[in-house]
C-alpha positions in Angstrom: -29.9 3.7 -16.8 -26.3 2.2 -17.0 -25.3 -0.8 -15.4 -24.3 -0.2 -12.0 -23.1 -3.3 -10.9 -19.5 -3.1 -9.8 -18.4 -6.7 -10.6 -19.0 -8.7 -13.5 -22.1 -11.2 -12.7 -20.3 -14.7 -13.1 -21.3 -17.7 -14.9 -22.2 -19.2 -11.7 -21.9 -22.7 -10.2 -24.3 -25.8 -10.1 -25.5 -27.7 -7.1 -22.7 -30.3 -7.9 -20.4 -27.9 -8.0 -21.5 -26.6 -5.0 -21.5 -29.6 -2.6 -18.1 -30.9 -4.0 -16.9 -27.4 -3.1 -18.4 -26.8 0.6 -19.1 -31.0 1.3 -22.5 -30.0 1.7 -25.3 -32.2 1.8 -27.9 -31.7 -1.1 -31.9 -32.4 -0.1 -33.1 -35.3 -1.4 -34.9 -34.1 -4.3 -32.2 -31.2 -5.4 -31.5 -30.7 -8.9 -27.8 -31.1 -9.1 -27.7 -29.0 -12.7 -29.8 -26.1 -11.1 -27.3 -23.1 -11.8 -26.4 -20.5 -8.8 -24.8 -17.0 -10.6 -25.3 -14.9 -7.6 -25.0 -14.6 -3.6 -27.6 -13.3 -1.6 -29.0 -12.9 2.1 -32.1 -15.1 2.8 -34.7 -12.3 2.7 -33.6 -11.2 -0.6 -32.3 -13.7 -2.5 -34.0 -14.7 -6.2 -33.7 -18.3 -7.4 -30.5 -18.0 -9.5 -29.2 -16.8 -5.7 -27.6 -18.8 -3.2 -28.1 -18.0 0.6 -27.8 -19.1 3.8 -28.9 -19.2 7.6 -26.9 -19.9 11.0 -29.1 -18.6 13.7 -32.7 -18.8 15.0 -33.0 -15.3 14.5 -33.3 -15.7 10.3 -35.9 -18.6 10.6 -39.0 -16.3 9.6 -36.8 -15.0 6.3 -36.3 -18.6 6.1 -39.9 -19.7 5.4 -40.4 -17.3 3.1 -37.4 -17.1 0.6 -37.4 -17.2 -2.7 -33.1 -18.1 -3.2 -32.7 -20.9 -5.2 -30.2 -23.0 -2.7 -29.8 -22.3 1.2 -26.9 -23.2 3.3 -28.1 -24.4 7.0 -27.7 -26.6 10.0 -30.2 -29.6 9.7 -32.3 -28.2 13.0 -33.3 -25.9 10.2 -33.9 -27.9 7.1 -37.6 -28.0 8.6 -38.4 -24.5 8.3 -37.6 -24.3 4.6 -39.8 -23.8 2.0 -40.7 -26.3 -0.5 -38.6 -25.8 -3.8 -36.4 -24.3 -2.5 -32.6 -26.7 -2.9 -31.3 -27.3 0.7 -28.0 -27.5 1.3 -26.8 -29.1 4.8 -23.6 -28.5 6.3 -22.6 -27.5 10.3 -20.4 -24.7 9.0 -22.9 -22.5 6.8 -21.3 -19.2 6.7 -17.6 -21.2 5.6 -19.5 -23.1 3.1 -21.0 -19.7 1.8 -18.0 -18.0 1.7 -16.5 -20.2 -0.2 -18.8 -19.8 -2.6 -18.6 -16.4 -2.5 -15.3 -16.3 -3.3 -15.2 -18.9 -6.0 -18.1 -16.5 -8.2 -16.3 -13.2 -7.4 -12.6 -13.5 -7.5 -12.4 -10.4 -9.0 -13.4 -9.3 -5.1 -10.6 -10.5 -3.1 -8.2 -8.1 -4.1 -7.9 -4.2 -5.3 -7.7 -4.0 -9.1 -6.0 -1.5 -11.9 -8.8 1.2 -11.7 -8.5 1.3 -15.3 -9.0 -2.4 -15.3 -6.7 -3.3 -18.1 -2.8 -4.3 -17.4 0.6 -2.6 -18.2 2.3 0.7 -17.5 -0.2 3.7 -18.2 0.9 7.2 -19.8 1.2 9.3 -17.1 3.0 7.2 -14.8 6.4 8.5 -13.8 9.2 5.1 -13.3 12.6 5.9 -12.5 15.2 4.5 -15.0 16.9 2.4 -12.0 13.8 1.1 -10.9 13.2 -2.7 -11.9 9.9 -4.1 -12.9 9.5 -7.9 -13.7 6.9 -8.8 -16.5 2.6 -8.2 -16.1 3.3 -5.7 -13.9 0.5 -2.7 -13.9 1.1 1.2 -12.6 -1.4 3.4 -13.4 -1.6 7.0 -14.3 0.1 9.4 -11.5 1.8 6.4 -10.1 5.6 7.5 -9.2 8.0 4.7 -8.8 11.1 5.7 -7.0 15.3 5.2 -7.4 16.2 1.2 -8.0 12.7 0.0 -6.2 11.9 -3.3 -7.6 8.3 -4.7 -8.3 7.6 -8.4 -8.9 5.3 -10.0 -11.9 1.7 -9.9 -11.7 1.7 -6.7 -9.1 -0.6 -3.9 -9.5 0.7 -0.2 -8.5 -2.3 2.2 -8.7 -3.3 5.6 -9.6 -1.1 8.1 -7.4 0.3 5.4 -5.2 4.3 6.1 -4.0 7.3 3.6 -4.0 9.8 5.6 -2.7 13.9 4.9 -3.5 14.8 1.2 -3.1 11.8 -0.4 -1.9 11.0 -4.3 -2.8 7.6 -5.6 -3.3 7.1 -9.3 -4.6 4.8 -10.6 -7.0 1.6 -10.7 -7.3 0.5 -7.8 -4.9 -1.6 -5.3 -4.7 -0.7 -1.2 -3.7 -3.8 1.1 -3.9 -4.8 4.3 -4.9 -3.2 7.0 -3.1 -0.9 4.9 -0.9 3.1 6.0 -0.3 5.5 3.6 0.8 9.2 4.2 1.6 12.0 1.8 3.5 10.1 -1.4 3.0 10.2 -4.5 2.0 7.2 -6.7 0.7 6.8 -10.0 0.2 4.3 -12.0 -2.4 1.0 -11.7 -2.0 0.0 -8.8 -0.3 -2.6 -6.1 -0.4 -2.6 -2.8 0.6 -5.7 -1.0 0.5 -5.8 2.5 -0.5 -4.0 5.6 1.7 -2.0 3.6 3.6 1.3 5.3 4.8 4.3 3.0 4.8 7.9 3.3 6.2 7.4 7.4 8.0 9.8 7.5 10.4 8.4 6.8 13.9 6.9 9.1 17.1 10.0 9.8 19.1 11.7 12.5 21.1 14.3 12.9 23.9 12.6 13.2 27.2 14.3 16.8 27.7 13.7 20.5 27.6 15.6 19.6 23.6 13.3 17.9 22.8 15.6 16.0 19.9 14.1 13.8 17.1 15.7 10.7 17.2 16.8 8.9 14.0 14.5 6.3 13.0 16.6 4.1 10.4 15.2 0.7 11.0 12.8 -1.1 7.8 9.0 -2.0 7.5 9.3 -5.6 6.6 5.7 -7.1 5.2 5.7 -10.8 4.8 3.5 -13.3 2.2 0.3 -13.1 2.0 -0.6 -10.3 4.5 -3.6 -7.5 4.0 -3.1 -4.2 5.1 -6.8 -1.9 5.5 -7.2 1.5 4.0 -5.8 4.3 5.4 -3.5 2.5 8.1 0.1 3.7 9.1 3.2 1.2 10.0 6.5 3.1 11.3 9.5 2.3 9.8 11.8 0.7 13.0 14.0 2.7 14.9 17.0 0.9 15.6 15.4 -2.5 14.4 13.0 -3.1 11.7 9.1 -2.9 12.4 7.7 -6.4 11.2 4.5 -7.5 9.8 4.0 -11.4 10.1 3.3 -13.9 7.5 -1.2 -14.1 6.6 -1.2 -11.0 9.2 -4.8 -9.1 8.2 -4.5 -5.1 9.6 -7.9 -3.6 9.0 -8.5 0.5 8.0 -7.2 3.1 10.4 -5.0 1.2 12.3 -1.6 2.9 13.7 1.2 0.5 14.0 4.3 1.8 16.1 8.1 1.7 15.3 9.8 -1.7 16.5 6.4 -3.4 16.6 6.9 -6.9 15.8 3.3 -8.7 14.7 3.5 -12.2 14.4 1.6 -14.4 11.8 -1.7 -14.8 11.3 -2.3 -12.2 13.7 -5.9 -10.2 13.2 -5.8 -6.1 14.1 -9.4 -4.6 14.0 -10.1 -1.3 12.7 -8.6 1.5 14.5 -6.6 0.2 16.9 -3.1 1.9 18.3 0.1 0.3 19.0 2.7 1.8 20.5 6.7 1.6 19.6 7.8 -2.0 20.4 4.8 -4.2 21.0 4.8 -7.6 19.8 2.0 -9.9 19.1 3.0 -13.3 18.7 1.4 -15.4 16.3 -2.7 -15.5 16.0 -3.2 -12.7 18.3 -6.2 -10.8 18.1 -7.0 -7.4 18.8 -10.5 -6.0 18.9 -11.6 -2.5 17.3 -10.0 0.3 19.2 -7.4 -1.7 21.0 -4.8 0.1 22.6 -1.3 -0.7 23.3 1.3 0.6 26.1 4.9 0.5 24.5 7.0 -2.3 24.6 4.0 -4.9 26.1 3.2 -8.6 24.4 0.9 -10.2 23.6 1.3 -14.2 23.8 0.1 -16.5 21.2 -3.0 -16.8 20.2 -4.2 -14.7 23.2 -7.4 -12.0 22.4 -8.3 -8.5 23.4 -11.5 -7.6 23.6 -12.6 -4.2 21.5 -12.1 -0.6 23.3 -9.3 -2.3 25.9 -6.4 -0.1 27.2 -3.4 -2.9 27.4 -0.7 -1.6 29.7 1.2 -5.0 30.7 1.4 -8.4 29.3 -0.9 -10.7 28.1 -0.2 -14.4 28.3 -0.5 -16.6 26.0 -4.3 -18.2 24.6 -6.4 -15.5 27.5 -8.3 -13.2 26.6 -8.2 -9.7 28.2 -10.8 -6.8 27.8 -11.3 -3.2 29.8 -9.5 -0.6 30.7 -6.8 -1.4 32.1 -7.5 -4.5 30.3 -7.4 -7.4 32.9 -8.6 -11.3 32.5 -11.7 -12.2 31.3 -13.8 -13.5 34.2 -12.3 -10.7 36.3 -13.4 -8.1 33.7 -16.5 -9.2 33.6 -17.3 -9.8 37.8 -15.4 -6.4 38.0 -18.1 -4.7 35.7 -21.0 -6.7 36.9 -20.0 -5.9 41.0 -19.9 -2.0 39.7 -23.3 -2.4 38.2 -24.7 -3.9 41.2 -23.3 -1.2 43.2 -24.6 1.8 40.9 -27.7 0.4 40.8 -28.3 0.0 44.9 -27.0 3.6 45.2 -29.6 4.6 42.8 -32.1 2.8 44.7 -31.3 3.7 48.1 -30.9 7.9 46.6 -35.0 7.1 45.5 -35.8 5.5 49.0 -34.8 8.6 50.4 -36.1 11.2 48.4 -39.6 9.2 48.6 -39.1 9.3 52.4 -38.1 13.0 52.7 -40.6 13.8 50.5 -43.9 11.8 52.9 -42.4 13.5 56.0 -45.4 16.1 57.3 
């Protein structure tokens, strides 16, 4: 059978390596030129793999691994098996990820499905448009009227840049994606079948029902990540804003006007409605959804399946529907279960009792 593996195993890393990458702490007996090519979790890692553990719950894999190096808290180190290279560090899951990352580069970012650079036959590139040098479009890949595409970006198979649109260098537009009235800065990625730059959801509130014009921008700032399949509106009478090292996961719908701050995080399939702002490091569970024109303050947190109807201060976190604070969410819910579960009882005392009467 052909080799299934979908990216390239790497060299690998030693033990040195390793700590001087994560500050680990290397048991005392480690072989600092053992060689780790691979990542793996506890229960199946080999001994060219490195693993690790966080929680109590992976002790039993633990003790019975076979991965050449483990990453783990110290109140763990007991439970490991001997041979096996222990690595110690507070942070295991940072430390692995790292790794991680350092082995698979080729991960962190879609690729040319035909995995070689330049412009493919088959691609159609308007004579205005302007592309700097190492830039890649693959096959069915249409490239609008005077849009302009930095070095080192990758446009790929049947992806759209409509008329005039900017994206920097170094980014990444997947398969299948269109994107019209936007501008991108450096460093992004956007995952395949994203819609970019539609014009936005709105109507007079009359028996007309009139579409209003929606001429505003998308602007994407550095080093943002955009999920598969997600839609941002184009602003109506201002410009809808992704902020600098924003992530947006797959299936999100992101409003006209919104303004998103940076280093925001927007879980998978959440809605936001024309005008919302997030201000920066917001977070917004999966399934979030937002009333229009509401913020959310700095560094403030939504808990997943909320319904957001008014503002959220900044650093609390809100969850429910309507969402409301924390510790009132949570009373709230645990009164109503209290309540549900008394009425149940008393519904069985009585049916016992009408059911012993002679």
């Amino acid at each position: 059978m052909a080799n299934r593996r979908f990216f390239d195993r790497p060299s690998g890393l030693t033990i040195a390596e390793i700590v001087a990458l994560t500050g680990a702490e290397a048991s005392a007996n480690a072989s600092m030129s053992h060689v780790i090519t691979g990542v793996a979790p506890v229960d199946l890692a080999g001994p060219a793999d490195l693993a690790f553990i966080d929680a109590n719950k992976f002790t039993d894999a633990l003790t019975k691994t076979r991965a050449g190096a483990c990453l783990m808290p110290k109140r763990f180190v007991g439970e490991a098996p001997e041979g096996i290279i222990v690595l110690g560090t507070e942070a295991p899951y940072r430390a692995f990820v790292a790794v991680h990352r350092k082995l698979y580069p080729q991960s962190l970012q879609p690729v040319s499905l035909f995995e070689t650079d330049g412009i493919f036959k088959g691609a159609t590139i308007h004579p205005t448009a302007r592309l700097e040098s190492e830039v890649t479009v693959d096959p069915g890949a249409v490239i609008g009227p005077r849009a302009e595409i930095g070095a080192g970006s990758i446009v790929a198979s049947n992806a759209v840049i409509g008329p005039d649109v900017t994206i920097g260098r170094d980014c990444s537009i997947g398969a299948g994606c269109s994107i019209v009235h936007t501008l991108i800065g450096d460093r992004v990625t956007i995952h395949p079948g994203c819609r970019i730059g539609q014009d936005g959801f709105g109507y007079t509130e009359d028996a007309a029902q009139q579409k209003i014009p929606q001429t505003g921008r998308v602007i994407i700032q550095n080093d943002v990540e955009i999920g598969a399949g997600t839609t941002i509106d184009r602003g109506g009478i201002r410009d809808t804003v992704i902020g600098e090292a924003s992530k947006v996961d797959n299936l999100c719908q992101i409003g006209h006007n919104c303004q998103i701050g940076r280093h925001c995080v927007i879980v998978a399939q959440c809605g936001l409605s024309g005008s919302v702002t997030l201000e920066d490091y917001a977070v917004l569970g999966g399934s979030v959804g937002l009333a229009p024109h509401v913020t959310i303050g700095k560094a403030a947190r939504v808990a997943a399946r909320s319904g957001v109807m008014g503002n959220i201060p900044a650093g609390e976190t809100w969850g429910g529907y309507p969402a409301r604070p924390r510790m009132q969410w949570m009373r709230q819910e645990a009164t109503l279960s209290r309540l549900t579960t008394s009425s149940d009882k008393g519904r069985i005392r009585t049916a016992r009792n009408e059911a012993n009467k002679p």
